[in-house]
N, C-alpha and C positions, 0 to 999 in steps of 0.2 A: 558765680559760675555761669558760665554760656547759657543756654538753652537751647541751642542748636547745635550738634556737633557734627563734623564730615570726619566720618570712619571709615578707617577700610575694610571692606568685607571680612578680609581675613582677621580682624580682630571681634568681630561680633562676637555676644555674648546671646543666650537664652534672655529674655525679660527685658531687650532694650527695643524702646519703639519709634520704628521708620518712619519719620518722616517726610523722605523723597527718595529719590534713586538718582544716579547719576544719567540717568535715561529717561525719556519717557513713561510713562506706565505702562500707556498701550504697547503690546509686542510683547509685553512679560508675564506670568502666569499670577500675580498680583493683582487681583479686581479691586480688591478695600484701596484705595488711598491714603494711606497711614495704619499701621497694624504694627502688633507686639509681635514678635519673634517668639514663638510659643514650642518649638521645638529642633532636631538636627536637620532635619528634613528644609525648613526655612531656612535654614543658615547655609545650608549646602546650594537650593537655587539660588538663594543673593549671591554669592560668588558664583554660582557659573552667569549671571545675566551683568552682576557689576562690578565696580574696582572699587567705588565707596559707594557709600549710601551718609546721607543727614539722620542724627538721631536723635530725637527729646530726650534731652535728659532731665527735664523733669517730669516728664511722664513716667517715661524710663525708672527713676528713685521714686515713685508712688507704687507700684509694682514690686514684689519680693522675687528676686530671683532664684530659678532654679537651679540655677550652676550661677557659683564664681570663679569658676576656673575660664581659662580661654580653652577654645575648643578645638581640634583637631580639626585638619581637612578630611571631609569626608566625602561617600559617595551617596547617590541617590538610593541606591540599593541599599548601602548599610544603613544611612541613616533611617531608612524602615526598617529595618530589622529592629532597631532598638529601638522604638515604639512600639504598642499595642495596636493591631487592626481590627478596628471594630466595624461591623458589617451594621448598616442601618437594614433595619424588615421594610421591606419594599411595602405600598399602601397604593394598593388599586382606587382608581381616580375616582370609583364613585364613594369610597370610602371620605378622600379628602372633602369631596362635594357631598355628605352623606342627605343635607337638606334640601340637594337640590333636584332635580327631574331629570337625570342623565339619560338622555337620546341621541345617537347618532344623526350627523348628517346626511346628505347626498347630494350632490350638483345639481341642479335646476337648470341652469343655462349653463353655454358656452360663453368660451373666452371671448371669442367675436360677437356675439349675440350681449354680451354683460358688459364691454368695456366701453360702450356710447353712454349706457346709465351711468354707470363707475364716475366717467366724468363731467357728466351731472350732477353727481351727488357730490363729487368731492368740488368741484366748484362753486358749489351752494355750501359747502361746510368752510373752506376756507375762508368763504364770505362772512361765515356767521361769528366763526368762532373768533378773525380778529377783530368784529365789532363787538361782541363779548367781553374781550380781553382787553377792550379800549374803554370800554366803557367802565369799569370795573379799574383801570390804571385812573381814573379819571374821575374817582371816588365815589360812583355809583354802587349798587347792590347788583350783585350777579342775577341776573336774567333763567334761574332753576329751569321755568317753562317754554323757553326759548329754543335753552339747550337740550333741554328733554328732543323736543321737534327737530333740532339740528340732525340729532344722530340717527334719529329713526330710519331716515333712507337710506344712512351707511348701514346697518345692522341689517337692515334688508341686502341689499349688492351681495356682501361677503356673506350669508347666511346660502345665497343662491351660488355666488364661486365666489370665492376668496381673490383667485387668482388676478382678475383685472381689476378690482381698487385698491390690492395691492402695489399692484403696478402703475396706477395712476398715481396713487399718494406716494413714489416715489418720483414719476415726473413733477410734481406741485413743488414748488421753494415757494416762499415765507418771508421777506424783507428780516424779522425777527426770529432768534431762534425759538427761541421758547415757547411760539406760536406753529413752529413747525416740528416741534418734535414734541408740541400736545399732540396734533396730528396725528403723529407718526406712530408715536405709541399709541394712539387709540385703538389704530388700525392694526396693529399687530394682537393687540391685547383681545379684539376683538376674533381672529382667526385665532388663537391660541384655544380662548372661549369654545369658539366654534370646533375645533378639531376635540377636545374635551366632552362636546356633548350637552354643553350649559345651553338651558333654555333662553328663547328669544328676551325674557324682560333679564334675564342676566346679562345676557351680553347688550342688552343698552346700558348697565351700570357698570358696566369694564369700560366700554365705553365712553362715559360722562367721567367714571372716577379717572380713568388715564387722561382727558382730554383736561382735567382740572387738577392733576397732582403737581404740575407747577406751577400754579396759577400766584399762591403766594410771592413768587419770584418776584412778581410787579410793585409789591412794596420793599425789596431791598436793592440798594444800593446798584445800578445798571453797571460802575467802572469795575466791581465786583465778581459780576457776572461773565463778565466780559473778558478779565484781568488773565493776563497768560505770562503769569510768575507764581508762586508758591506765595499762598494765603498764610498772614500771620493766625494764630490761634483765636483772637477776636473778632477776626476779619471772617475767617471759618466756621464761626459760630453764628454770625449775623447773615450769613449765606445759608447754614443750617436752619436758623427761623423762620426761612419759609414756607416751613410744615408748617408752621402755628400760626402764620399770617395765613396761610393757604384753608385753613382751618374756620379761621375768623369770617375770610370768605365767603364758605360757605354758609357759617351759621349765620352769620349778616343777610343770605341772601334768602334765607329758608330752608334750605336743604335737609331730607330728611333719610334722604335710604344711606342705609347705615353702612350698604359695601361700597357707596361713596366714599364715605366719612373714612370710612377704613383704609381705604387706597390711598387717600389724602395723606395721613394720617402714618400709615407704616411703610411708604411705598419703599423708603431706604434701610429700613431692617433688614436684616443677612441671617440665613438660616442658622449661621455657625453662631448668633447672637455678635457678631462682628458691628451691624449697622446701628443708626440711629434714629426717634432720639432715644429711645428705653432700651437698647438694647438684646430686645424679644427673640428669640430663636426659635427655630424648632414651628412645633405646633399650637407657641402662644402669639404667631403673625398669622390673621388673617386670612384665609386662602384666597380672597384676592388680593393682596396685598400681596403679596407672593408674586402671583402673577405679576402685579403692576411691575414688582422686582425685575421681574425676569425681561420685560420688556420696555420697561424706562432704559437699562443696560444693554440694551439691543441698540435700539435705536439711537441713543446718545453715541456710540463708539462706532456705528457706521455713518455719522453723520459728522460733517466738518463741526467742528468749535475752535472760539481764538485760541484755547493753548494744548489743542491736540488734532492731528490730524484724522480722517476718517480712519476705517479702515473696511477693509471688504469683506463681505455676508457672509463668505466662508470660512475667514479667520473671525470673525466675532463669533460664528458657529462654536468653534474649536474655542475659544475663550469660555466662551456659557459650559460647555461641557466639562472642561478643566473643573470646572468652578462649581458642580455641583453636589450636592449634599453639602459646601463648605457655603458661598454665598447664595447658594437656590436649592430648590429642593428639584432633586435628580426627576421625580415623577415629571414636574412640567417642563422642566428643559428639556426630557427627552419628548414629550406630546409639542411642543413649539416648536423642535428641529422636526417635526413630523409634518406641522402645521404650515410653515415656509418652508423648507428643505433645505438643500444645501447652497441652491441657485434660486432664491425666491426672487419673482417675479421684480424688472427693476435692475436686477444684475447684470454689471456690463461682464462680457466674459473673452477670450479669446478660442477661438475651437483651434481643429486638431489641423487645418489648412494655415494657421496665421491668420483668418479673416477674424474683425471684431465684431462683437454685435452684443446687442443688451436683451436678457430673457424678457419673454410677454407674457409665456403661460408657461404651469407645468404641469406633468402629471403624474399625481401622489403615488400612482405605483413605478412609475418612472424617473427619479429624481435626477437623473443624471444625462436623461436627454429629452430635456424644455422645448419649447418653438423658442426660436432667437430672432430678432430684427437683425440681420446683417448692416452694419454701417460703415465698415471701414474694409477693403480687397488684404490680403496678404500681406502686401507690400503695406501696410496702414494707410492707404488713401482715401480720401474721402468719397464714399460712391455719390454718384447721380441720384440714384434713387436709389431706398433700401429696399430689401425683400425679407420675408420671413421663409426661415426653413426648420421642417417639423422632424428634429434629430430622431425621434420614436419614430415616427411612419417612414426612416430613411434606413434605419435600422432594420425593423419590421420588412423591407422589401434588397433590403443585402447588401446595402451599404452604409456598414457598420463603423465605417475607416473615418467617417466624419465624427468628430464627439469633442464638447468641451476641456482645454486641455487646463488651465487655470481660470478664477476669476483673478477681476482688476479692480483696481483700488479707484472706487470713486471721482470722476475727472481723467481717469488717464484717458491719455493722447487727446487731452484735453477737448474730451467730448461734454459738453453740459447737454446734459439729458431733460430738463428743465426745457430747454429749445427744441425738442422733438415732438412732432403732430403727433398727437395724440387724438 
């Protein structure tokens, strides 16, 4: 028998497990990458987003089905009705952190005043971390007391404003991905921290553990990594071991704080117990690990890879929230959409004239009118010089007719941002 079958939506069954989609992933309300059709509700979005979907069927016959009937077309509406809606008890943050020191922050500096150091620090961390990570592909011992020092002055920056090493670490590219979206997520992981309230030695181990949750990467297979086809089942599994190489790593190198180990460790768990490798749900992942969750999946899906395209801050927004209480827990994805916003800093966007331009700063009570780098006139031309316009203080004084009207998808009108003085 097959082991891979191309079905048509309309014939799914409860208890068969997706494989792929006739689509991409991104763009559909599907974060797992392979899942069991677990109720009507699934079967109803596969057919409105596809015409077939691939399905194991030997996974698929490991699995007792719930129905052997074929199922009716149904709607989104009915098929909730015929499920149970079970409400999760909401868990105030300092609950989840109960051992930790929970304190608000407050801005220190300005965006202008913060983003000469910003890119200082992160120019000294890009430095560090791919010698780090060269050294360590290169069969050395990871450098624990290196990286401890690496991060220090990022945790400093975003502890003082988030907003310009935000913005900076999304001007920085990386030759390697994996080198740049340790980065990336560290730096988000870290403002998440920070909007949460975790003390400064927490958020250097959000930090260190995001900056090292793929570090295992460097022992599997690079055409793997890289590959933009549909991973055979062993191929998938030897891309999965690099938690346990990533593991090895560490222990190889010395490492000892354990919400390292953790982050390493569970960063692909799904609250819904969907992730891997144990399967943990719930409140047997980690609460950083969690996090790490939340923003491993951020950053990878606004960030180009060979076999998917970016996509922009404000539909991974709207992804992460779909997605919560089933692959995250609703607490942190709604304190990270609080922490970056809807336009985090780094966002190219269009306003409400047709001009383009990419956020610098924003402000948390404000999230919907940032300062913008003007880069592109109306017509999309490229200006002479850019300028910054402060949508609040345009608002604030009565003209209000200016305002972000969409963000853009990474690269359009093919701006590399990467090239902008910073």
């Amino acid at each position: 028998m097959l082991k891979t079958l191309k079905v048509s939506t309309v014939d799914l069954d409860i208890g068969m497990y997706v494989s792929a989609l006739d689509r991409p992933w991104l763009g559909t309300p599907f974060i797992t990458q392979g899942f069991f059709i677990e109720n009507l509700e699934e079967v109803d979005l596969l057919r409105q987003y596809c015409d077939f979907v691939l399905i194991d069927s030997r996974r698929s016959s490991m699995r007792k089905k719930t129905s052997q009937r074929k199922l009716p077309q149904v709607t989104r509406e009915a098929a909730a009705k015929q499920r149970p809606v079970t409400e999760r008890r909401r868990v105030p943050v300092e609950k989840i952190f109960a051992e930790h020191a929970i304190s608000p922050y407050s801005d220190d500096s300005g965006w202008e005043e913060e983003a000469p150091r910003a890119k200082q620090v992160m120019d000294s961390l890009v430095h560090d971390i791919g010698g780090l990570f060269d050294e360590v592909e290169e069969g050395e011992k990871l450098n624990v007391v290196r990286l401890r020092k690496s991060v220090e002055p990022v945790v400093d920056s975003i502890s003082r404003n988030p907003d310009a090493c935000l913005w900076v670490a999304r001007m920085k590219q990386h030759d390697k991905y994996t080198y740049k979206h340790s980065l990336g997520a560290s730096i988000w992981a870290v403002a998440l921290g920070r909007q949460l309230g975790l003390p400064r030695h927490d958020l250097r181990s959000l930090a260190m553990g995001c900056m090292l949750m793929d570090v295992g990467k460097l022992r599997v297979d690079p055409d793997l990594l890289q590959a933009d086809r549909e991973l055979s089942v062993d191929e998938t599994s030897e891309v999965a071991a690099h938690v346990t190489h990533g593991l090895d790593i560490l222990q190889e190198g010395g490492m000892i704080n354990q919400n390292v180990l953790d982050i390493v460790a569970h960063h692909h768990e799904r609250f819904d117990g969907s992730g891997y490798p144990n399967g943990l749900r719930n409140e047997e992942i980690p609460p950083f690990a969690r996090i790490a969750g939340v923003v491993d999946t951020y950053d990878a899906i606004t960030s180009s890879r060979s076999y998917a395209e970016a996509v922009s801050p404000s539909d991974a927004i709207k992804i992460l929230y779909k997605a919560r209480d089933e692959a995250f827990q609703a607490e942190l994805v709604e304190a990270f959409i609080q922490a970056v916003g809807i336009y985090p800093a780094g966002t190219l966007v269009e306003l409400s004239s047709g001009e383009v331009g990419i956020v610098v700063a924003e402000y948390r009570t404000r999230r919907l009118r940032p300062k913008v780098m003007i880069l592109l006139d109306a017509r999309k031309r490229r200006l002479n010089t850019s300028r910054i316009v402060d949508l609040q203080e345009l608002a604030a004084n009565g003209h209000s007719a200016l305002s972000i009207k969409r963000s853009l998808e990474p690269e359009a009108y093919d701006i590399d941002v990467s090239k902008l003085a910073i």
